[in-house]
N, CA, C and O of each residue as an XYZ file, in Angstrom:
276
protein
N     -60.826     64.757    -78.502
C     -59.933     63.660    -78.819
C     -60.085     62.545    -77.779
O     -60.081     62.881    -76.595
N     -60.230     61.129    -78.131
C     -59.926     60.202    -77.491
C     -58.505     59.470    -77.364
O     -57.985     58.924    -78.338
N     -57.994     59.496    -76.263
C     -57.063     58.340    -76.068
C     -57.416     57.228    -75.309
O     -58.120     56.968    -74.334
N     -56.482     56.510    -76.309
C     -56.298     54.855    -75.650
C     -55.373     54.518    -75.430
O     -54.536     55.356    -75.766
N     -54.617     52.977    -74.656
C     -53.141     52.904    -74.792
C     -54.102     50.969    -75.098
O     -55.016     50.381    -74.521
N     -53.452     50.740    -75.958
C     -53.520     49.337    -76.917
C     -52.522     48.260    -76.826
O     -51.480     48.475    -77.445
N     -52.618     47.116    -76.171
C     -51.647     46.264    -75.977
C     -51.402     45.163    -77.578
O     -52.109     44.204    -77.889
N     -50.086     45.758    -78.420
C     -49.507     45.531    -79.157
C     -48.714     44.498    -79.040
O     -47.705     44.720    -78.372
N     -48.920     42.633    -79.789
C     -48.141     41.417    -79.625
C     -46.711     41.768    -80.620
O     -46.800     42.757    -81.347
N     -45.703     41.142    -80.640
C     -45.067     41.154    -81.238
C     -43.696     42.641    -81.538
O     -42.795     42.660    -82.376
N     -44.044     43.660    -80.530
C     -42.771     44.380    -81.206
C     -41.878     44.273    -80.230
O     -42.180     44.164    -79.042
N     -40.615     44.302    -80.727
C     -39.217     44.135    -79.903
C     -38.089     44.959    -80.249
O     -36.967     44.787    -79.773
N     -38.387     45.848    -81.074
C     -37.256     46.921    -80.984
C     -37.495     48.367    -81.532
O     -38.641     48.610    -81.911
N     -36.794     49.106    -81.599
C     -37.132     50.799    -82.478
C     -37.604     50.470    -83.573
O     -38.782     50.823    -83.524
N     -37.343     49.861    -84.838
C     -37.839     49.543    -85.882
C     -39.534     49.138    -85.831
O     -40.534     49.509    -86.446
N     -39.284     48.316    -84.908
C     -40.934     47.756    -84.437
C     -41.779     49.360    -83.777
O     -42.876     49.704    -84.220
N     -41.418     49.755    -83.252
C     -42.207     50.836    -82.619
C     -42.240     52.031    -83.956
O     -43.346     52.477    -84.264
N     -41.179     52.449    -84.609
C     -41.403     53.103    -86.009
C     -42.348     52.516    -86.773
O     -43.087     53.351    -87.294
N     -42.681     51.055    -87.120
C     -43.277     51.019    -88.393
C     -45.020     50.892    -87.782
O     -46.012     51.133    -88.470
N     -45.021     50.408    -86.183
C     -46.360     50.697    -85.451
C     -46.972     52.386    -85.325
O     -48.143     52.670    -85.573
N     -46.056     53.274    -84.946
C     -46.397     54.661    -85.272
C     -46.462     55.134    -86.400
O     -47.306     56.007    -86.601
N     -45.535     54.673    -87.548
C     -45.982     55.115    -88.699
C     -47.370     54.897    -89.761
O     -47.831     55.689    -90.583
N     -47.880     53.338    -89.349
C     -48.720     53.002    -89.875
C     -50.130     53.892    -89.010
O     -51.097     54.328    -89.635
N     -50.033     53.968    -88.112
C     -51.311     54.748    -86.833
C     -51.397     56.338    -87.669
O     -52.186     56.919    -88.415
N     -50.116     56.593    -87.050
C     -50.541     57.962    -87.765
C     -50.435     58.733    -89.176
O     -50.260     59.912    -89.485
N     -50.599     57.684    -89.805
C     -50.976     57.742    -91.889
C     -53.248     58.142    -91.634
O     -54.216     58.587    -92.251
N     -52.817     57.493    -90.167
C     -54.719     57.823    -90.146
C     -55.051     58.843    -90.191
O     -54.456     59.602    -89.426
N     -56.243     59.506    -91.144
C     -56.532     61.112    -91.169
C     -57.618     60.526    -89.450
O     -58.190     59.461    -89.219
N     -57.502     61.613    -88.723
C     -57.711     61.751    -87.499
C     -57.351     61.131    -85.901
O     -57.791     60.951    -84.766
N     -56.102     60.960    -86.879
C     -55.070     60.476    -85.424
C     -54.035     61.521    -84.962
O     -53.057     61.824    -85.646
N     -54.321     62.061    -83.730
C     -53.845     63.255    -83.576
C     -51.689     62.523    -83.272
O     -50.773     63.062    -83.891
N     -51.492     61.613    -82.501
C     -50.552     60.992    -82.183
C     -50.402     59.787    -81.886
O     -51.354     59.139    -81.451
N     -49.037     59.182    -82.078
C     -49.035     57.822    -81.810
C     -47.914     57.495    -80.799
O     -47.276     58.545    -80.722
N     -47.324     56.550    -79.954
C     -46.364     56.674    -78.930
C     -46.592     55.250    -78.557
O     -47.379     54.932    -77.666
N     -45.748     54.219    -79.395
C     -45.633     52.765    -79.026
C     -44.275     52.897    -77.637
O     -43.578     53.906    -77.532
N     -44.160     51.882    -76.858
C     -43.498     51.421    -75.855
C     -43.579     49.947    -75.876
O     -44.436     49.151    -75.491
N     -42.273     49.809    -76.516
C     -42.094     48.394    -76.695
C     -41.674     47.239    -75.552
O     -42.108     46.095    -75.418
N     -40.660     47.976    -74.777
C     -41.159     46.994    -73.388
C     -42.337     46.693    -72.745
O     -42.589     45.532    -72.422
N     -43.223     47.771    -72.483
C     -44.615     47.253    -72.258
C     -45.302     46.529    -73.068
O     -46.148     45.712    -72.703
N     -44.943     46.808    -74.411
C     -45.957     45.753    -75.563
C     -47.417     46.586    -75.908
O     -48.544     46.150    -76.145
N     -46.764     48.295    -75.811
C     -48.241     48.960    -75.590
C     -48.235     50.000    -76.547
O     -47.105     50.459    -76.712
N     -48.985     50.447    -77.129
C     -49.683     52.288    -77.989
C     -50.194     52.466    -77.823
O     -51.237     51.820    -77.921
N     -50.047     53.727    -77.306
C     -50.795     55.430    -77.371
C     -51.266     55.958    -78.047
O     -50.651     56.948    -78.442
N     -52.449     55.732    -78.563
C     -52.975     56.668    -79.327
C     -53.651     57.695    -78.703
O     -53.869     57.804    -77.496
N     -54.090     58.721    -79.924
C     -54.711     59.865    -79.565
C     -55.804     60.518    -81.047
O     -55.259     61.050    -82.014
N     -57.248     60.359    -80.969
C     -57.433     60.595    -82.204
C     -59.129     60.511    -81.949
O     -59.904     60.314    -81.013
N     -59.170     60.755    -83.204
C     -60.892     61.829    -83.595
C     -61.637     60.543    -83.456
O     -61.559     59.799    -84.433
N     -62.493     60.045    -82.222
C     -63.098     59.106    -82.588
C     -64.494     58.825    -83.675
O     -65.115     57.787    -83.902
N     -64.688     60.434    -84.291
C     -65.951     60.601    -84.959
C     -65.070     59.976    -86.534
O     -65.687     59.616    -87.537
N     -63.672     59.975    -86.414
C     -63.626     59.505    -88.070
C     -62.748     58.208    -87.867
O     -62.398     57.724    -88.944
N     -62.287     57.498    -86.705
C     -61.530     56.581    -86.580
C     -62.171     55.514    -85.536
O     -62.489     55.802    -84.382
N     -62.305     54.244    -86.128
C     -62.403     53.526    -85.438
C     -61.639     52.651    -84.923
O     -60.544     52.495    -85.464
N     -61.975     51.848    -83.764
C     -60.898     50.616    -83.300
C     -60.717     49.665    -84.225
O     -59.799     48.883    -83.979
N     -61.342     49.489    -85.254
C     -60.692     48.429    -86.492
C     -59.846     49.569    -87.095
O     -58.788     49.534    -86.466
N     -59.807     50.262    -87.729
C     -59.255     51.089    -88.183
C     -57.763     51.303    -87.644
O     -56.698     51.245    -88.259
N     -57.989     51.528    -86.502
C     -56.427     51.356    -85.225
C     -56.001     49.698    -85.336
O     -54.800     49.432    -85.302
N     -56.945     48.647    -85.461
C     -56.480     47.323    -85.802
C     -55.474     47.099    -87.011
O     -54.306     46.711    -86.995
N     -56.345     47.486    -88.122
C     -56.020     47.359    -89.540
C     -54.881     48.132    -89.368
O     -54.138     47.591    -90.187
N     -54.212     49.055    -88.850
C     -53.247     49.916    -89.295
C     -51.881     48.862    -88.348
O     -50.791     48.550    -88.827
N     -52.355     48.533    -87.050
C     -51.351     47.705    -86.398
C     -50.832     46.862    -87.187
O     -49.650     46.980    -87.509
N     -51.743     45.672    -87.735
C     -51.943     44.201    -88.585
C     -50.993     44.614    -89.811
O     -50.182     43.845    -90.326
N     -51.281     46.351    -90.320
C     -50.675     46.893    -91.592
C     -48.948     46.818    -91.309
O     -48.178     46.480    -92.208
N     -48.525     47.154    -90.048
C     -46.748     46.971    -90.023
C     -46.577     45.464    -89.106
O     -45.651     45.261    -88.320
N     -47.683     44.492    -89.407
C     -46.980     43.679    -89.197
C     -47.320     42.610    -87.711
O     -46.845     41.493    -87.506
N     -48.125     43.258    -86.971
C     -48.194     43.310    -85.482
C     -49.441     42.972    -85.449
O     -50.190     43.039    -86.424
N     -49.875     42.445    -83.924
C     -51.351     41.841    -83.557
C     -51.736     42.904    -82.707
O     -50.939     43.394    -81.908
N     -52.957     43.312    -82.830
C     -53.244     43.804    -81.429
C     -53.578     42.889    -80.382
O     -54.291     41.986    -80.819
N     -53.362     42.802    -79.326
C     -54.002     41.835    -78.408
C     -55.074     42.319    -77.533
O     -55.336     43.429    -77.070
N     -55.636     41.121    -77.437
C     -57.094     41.167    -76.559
C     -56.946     42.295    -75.015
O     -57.910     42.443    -74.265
C-alpha cells in the first residue's frame, strides 16, 4: 500500500471532510481515507497498481473540492 497526505482547497467543515472521504474511498483499491480540515489535507492509503493520482483527483473534484498543487 501507498500512502499520501494531499493538500485539499476548499473544505471547511465535517460535511466537507465526509463528502472528501466518501468520494476517495468509493475507489476499488483505496484501503482508507482521513481528511483534516484545518490543515486543508487527506490521507490516503491505497493500491497504487489500480489507483492513480488522477483517479484520487477526479474523486476530490467529484465532492466538490480542488486538489492543490
Amino acid at each position: 500500500m501507498t500512502e499520501k497526505t494531499l493538500k485539499v482547497s476548499g473544505m471547511s467543515c465535517g460535511h466537507c471532510r465526509a463528502a472528501v472521504e466518501g468520494e476517495l474511498n468509493k475507489i476499488s483499491g483505496v484501503e482508507y481515507s482521513k481528511a483534516d480540515v484545518e490543515k486543508g489535507t487527506v490521507e490516503v492509503s491505497y493500491d497504487e497498481g489500480k489507483v492513480s493520482t488522477e483517479d484520487l483527483r477526479g474523486a476530490i473534484e467529484g465532492a466538490g473540492y480542488t486538489l492543490a498543487a
